[in-house]
C-alpha positions as CSV (number, residue, x, y, z in Angstrom):
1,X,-17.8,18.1,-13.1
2,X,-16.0,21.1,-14.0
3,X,-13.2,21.5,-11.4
4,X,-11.6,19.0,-8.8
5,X,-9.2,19.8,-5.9
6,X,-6.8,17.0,-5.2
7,X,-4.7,16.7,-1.8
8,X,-1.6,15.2,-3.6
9,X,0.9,15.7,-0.7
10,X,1.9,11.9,-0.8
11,X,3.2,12.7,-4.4
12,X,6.9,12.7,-3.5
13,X,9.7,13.6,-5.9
14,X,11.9,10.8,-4.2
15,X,8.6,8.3,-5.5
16,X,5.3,6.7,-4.0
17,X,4.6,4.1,-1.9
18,X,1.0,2.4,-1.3
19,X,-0.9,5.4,-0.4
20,X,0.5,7.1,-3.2
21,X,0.4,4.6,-5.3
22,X,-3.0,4.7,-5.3
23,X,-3.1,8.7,-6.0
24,X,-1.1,8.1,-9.2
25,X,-2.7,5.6,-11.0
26,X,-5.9,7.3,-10.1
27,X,-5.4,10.7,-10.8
28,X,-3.7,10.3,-13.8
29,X,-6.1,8.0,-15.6
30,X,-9.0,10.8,-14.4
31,X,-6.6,13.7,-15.5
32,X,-6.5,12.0,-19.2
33,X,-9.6,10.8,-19.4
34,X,-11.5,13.6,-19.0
35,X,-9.6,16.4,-20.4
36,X,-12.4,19.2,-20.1
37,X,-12.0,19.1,-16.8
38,X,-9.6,21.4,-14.4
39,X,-7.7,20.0,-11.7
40,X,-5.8,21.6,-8.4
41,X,-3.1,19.6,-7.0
42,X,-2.7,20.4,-3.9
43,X,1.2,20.0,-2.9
44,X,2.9,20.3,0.5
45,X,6.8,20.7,-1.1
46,X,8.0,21.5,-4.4
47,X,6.9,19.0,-6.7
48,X,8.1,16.4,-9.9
49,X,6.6,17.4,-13.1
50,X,6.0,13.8,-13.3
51,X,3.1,14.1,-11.0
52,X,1.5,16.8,-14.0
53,X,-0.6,14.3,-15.3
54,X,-1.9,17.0,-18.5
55,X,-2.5,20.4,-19.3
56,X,-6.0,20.8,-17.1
57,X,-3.6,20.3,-14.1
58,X,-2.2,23.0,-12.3
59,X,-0.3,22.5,-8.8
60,X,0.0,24.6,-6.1
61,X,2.5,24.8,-2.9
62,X,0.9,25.2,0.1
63,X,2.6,25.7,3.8
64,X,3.6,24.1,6.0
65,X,5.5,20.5,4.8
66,X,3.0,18.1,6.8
67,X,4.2,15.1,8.4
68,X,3.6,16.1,12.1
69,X,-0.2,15.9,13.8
70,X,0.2,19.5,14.6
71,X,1.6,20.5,11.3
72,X,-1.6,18.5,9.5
73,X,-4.1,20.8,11.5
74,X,-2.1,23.7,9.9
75,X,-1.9,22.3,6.5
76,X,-5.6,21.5,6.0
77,X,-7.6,23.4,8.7
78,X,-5.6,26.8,7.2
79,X,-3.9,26.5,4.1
80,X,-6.1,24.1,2.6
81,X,-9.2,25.2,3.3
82,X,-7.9,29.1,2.9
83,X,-6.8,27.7,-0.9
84,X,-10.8,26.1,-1.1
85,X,-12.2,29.5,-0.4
86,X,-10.4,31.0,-3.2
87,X,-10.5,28.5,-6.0
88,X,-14.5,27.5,-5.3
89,X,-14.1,23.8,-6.6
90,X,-16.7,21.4,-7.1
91,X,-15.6,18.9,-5.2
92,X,-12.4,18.1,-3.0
93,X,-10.6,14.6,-3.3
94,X,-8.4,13.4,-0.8
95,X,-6.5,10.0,-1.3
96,X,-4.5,10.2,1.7
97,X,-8.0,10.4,3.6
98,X,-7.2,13.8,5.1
99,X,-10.1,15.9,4.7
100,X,-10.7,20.1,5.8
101,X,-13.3,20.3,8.5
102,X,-13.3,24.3,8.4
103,X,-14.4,23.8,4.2
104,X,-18.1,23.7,3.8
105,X,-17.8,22.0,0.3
106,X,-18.1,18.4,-0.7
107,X,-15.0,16.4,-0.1
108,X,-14.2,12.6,-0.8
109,X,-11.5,10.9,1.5
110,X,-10.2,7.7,0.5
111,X,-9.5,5.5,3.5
112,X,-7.2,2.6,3.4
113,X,-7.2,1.4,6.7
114,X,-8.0,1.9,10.5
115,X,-5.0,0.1,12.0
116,X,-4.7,3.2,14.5
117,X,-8.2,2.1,15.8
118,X,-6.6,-1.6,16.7
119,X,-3.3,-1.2,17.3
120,X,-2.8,2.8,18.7
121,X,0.6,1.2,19.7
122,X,2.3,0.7,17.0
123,X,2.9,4.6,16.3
124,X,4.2,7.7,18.1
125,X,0.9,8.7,21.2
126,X,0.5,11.6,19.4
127,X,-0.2,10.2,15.7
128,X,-2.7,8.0,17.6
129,X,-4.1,10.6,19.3
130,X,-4.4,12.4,16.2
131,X,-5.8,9.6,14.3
132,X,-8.3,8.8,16.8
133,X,-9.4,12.4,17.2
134,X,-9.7,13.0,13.7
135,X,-10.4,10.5,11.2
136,X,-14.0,9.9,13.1
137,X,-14.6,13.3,12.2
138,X,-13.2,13.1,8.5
139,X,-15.8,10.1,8.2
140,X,-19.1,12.3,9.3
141,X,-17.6,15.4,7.1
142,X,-16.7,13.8,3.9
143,X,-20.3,13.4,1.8
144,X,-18.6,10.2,0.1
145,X,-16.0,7.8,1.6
146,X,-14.1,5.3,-0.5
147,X,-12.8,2.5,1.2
148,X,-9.9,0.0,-0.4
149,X,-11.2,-2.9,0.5
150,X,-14.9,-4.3,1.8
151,X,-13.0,-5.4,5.0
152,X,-11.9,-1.8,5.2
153,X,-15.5,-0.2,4.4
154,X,-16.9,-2.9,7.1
155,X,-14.5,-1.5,9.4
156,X,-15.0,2.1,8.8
157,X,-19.0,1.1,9.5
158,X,-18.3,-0.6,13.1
159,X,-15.7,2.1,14.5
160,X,-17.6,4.9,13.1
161,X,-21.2,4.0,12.9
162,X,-21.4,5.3,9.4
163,X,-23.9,4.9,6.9
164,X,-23.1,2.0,4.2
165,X,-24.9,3.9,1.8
166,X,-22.1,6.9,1.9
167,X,-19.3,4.3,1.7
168,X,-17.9,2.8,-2.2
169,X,-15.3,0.5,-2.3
170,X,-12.7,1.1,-4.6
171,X,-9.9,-1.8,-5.3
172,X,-6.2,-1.5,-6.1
173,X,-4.6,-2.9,-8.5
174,X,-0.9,-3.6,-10.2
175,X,0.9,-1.1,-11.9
176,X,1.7,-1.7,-15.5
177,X,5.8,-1.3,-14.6
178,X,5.3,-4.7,-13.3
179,X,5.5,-7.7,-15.5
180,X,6.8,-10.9,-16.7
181,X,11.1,-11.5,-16.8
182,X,12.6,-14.3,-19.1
183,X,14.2,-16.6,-16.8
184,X,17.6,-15.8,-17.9
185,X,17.4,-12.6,-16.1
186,X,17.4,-14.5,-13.1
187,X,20.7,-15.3,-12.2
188,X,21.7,-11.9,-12.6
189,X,19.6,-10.4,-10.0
190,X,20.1,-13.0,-7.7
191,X,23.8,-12.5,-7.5
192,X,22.9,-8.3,-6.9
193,X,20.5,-8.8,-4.3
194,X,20.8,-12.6,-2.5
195,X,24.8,-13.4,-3.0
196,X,23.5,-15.4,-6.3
197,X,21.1,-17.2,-4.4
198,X,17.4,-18.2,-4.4
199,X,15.7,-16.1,-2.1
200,X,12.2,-15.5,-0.6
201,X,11.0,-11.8,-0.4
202,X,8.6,-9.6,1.4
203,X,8.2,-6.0,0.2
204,X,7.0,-3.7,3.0
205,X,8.2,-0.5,5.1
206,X,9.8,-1.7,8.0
207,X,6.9,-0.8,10.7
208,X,5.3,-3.0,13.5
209,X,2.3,-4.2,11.6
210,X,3.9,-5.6,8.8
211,X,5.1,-8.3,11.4
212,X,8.6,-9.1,9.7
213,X,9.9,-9.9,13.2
214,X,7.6,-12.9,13.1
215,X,8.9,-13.8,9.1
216,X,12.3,-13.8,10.0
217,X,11.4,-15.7,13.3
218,X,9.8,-18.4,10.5
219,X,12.9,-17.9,8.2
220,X,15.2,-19.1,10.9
221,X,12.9,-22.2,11.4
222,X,12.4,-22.9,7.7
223,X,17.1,-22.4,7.4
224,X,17.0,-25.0,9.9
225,X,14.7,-27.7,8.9
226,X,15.6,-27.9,5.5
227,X,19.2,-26.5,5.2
228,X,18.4,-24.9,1.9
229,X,20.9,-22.2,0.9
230,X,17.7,-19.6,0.2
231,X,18.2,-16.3,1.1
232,X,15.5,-13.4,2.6
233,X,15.6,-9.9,1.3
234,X,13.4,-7.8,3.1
235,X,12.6,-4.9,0.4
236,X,11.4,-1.5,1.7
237,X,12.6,1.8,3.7
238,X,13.1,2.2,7.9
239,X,9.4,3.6,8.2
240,X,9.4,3.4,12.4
241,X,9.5,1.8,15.4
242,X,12.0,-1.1,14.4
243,X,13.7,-2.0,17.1
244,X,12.0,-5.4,17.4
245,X,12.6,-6.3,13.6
246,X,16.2,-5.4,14.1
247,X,16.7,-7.2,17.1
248,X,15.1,-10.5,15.8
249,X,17.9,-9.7,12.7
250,X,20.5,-9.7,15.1
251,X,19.7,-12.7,17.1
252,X,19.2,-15.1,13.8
253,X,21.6,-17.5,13.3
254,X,21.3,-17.1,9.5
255,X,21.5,-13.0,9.6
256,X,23.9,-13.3,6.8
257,X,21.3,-15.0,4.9
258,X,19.0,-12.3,5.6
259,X,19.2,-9.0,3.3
260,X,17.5,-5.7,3.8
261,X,17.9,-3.5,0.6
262,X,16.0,0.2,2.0
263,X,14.0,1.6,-0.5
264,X,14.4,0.5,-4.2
265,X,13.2,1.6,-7.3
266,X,9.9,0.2,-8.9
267,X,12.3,-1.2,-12.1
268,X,14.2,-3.5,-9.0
269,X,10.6,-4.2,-6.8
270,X,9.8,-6.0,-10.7
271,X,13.1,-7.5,-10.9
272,X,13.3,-8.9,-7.1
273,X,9.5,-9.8,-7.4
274,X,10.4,-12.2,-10.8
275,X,13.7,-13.8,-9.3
276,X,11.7,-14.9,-6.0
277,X,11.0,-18.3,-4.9
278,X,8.2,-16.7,-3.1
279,X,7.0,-13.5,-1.5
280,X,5.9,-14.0,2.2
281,X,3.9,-11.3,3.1
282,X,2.2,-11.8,6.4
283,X,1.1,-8.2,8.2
284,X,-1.2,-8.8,11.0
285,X,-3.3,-6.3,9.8
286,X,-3.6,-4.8,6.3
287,X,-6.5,-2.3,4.2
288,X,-5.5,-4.1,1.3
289,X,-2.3,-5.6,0.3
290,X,-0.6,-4.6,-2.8
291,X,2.5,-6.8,-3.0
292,X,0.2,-9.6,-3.2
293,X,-1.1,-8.3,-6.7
294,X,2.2,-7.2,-7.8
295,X,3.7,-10.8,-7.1
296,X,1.4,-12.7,-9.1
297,X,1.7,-10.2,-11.9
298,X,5.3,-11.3,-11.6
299,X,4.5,-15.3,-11.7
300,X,5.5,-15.1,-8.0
301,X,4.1,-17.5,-5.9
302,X,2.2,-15.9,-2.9
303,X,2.2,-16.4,1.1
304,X,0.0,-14.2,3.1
305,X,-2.1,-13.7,6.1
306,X,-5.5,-15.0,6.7
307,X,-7.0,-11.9,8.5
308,X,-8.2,-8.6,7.9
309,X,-8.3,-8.0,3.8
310,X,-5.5,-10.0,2.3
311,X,-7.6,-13.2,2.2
312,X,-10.1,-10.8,-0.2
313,X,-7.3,-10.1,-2.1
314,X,-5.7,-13.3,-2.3
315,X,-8.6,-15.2,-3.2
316,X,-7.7,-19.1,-3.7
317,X,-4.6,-17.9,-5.5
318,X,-2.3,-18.1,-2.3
319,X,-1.3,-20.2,0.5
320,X,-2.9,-18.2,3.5
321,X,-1.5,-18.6,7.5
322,X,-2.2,-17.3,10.3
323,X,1.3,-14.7,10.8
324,X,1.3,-15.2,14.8
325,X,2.1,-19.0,13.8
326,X,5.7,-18.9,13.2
327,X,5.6,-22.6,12.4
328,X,2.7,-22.3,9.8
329,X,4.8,-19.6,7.9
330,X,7.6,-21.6,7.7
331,X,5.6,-24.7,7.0
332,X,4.4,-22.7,4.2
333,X,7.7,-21.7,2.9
334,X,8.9,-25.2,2.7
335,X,6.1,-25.9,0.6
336,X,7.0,-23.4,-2.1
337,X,10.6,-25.0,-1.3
338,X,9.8,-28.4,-2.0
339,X,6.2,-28.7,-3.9
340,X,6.7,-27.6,-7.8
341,X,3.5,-28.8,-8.9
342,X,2.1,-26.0,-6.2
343,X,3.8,-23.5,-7.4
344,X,3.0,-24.1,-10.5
345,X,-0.7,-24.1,-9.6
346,X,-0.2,-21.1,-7.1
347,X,1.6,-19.1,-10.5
348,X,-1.6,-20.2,-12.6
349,X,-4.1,-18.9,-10.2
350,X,-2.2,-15.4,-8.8
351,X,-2.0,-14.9,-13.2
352,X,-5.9,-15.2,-13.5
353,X,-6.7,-13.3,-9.6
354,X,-4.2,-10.2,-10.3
355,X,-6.3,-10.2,-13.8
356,X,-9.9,-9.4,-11.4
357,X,-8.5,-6.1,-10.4
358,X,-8.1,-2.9,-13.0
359,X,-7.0,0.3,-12.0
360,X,-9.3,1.7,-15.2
361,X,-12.1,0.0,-13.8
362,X,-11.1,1.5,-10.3
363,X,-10.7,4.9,-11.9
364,X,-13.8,5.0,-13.5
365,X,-15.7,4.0,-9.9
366,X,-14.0,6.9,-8.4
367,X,-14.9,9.6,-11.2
368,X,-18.2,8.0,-10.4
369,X,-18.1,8.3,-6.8
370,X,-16.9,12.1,-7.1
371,X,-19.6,13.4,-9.9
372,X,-22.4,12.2,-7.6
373,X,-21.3,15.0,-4.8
């Protein structure tokens, strides 16, 4: 493999989220590691130097910005594969799954979930629409798909009716900027975040799926059952449609109690993360599940949802509900509240599960996965 394109438009100055996430400890294990080899970043804005993983990278700035279903068709069906044409690759990788139907050479999306297939609701008609339209498309283009997750490459198999031979699943895994606090450190971040309380936490973008009107629903029950001073910081940016979380905020008797911070940096995610009594993450649908990983890093006891991937991720190393059960949430909560010997055992088994995933080992599957096109 002597020269890769990369679509690296998720690369943000302002930082990386999930789908990024991914891109950056990929890419820059693969930039390192193999050194003889050229890489194209392919950027949609000016870019942070920090994303110049080594000297074999160089970037480029193509037009338009993307974030619009109309603007994507520009970006990739013009600019993208205009930018193909000209620099002849071998191969085109594409983290974000986003792939160039008008480029005739072999591409790789990564795919990280379908949610648009099940619930086309929860975002704008026209990203559905878009979604719908084209990701089936993406799948029969790409000559290799890499899914996140085996719940994700099953679901890629029944909506699309794709080969399982094409399809390699890939894992994520936690970042080495999360880790271990002493204790002592606790108090401290506890009186920034939770007015020097203990607190449960969920990181996650404030969208639909990630079904915080439901955790704060189970937050309220959990206040009033035990009357324990805990606190709930809800840890991420406004992503969209969240009327419904807001409005469950505003009807809770214990809103005060309940602390949304926007986006933080990953120095505070690690800090919050160690402080907590427990993250509750409990989407209703998830390709993987990330702050489940991070947590146990973090000797954070875990609460999470028993459907689509999280229980794959989780393994035996969580307590697992069902997230339309406000009652089971809760019920799970006041366990972390009240059971030490659990959490103990939960913190024992999330050190040895987060241990299963690598993001070397996941590196090293996709270098795999892209010198076989």
């Amino acid at each position: 493999m002597k020269h890769i394109a990369v679509n690296t438009r998720l690369l943000l100055p302002e930082g990386v989220e999930g789908i990024g996430r991914f891109a950056v400890e990929i890419l820059k294990r693969l930039v390192r590691t193999h050194p003889d080899t050229r890489f194209s970043f392919f950027f949609d804005r000016p870019f942070s130097e920090q994303y110049i993983f080594g000297p074999n990278v160089t970037p480029y700035i193509l037009f338009p910005q993307a974030r619009h279903p109309l603007l994507f068709i520009y970006y990739f069906e013009l600019s993208v594969a205009r930018k193909l044409k000209q620099l002849k690759p071998d191969v085109f990788f594409s983290p974000d799954g986003y792939l160039s139907l008008r480029s005739s050479m072999p591409q790789v999306p990564v795919f990280h979930d379908l949610a648009f297939e099940h619930f086309p609701e929860d975002v704008k008609k026209v990203e559905a629409w878009h979604y719908q339209r084209y990701f089936p498309k993406f799948a029969k283009k790409a000559a290799r798909i890499i899914a996140v997750s085996e719940y994700t490459k099953q679901d890629i198999l029944n909506c699309y009716q794709i080969s399982s031979s094409k399809i390699d699943v890939v894992y994520n895994a936690c970042a080495d900027h999360f880790h271990p606090l002493s204790s002592t450190e606790f108090v401290s971040i506890q009186e920034q975040f939770a007015n020097g309380k203990p607190y449960f936490h969920c990181v996650s973008a404030i969208q639909p799926r990630k079904n915080l009107d439901h955790l704060i629903s189970a937050f309220d029950r959990f206040k009033s059952e035990t009357g324990s001073g805990h606190q709930l910081l809800i840890v991420g940016r406004k992503a969209w449609n969240f009327e419904k979380v807001i409005h469950s905020y505003t009807q809770s008797p214990f809103k005060d109690q309940i602390h949304f911070t926007g986006f933080v940096s990953d120095v505070d995610v690690n800090r919050i993360n160690n402080a907590s009594a427990g993250l509750v993450y409990v989407p209703y649908f998830e390709g993987f599940g990330l702050p489940i990983l991070e947590a146990m890093r973090c000797n954070t006891p875990v609460i999470t949802s028993n459907i689509s991937s999280m229980p794959e991720v989780a393994g035996e190393a969580a307590l697992i509900v069902d997230p339309y059960d406000i009652t089971a949430i809760a019920n799970a909560m006041q366990r972390l509240y009240a059971e030490e010997d659990l959490v103990k055992q939960l913190v024992h088994k999330g050190n040895e599960r987060e241990r299963t995933f690598s993001w070397d080992r996941s590196a090293d599957k996709v270098w795999n996965v892209l010198v076989r096109c």
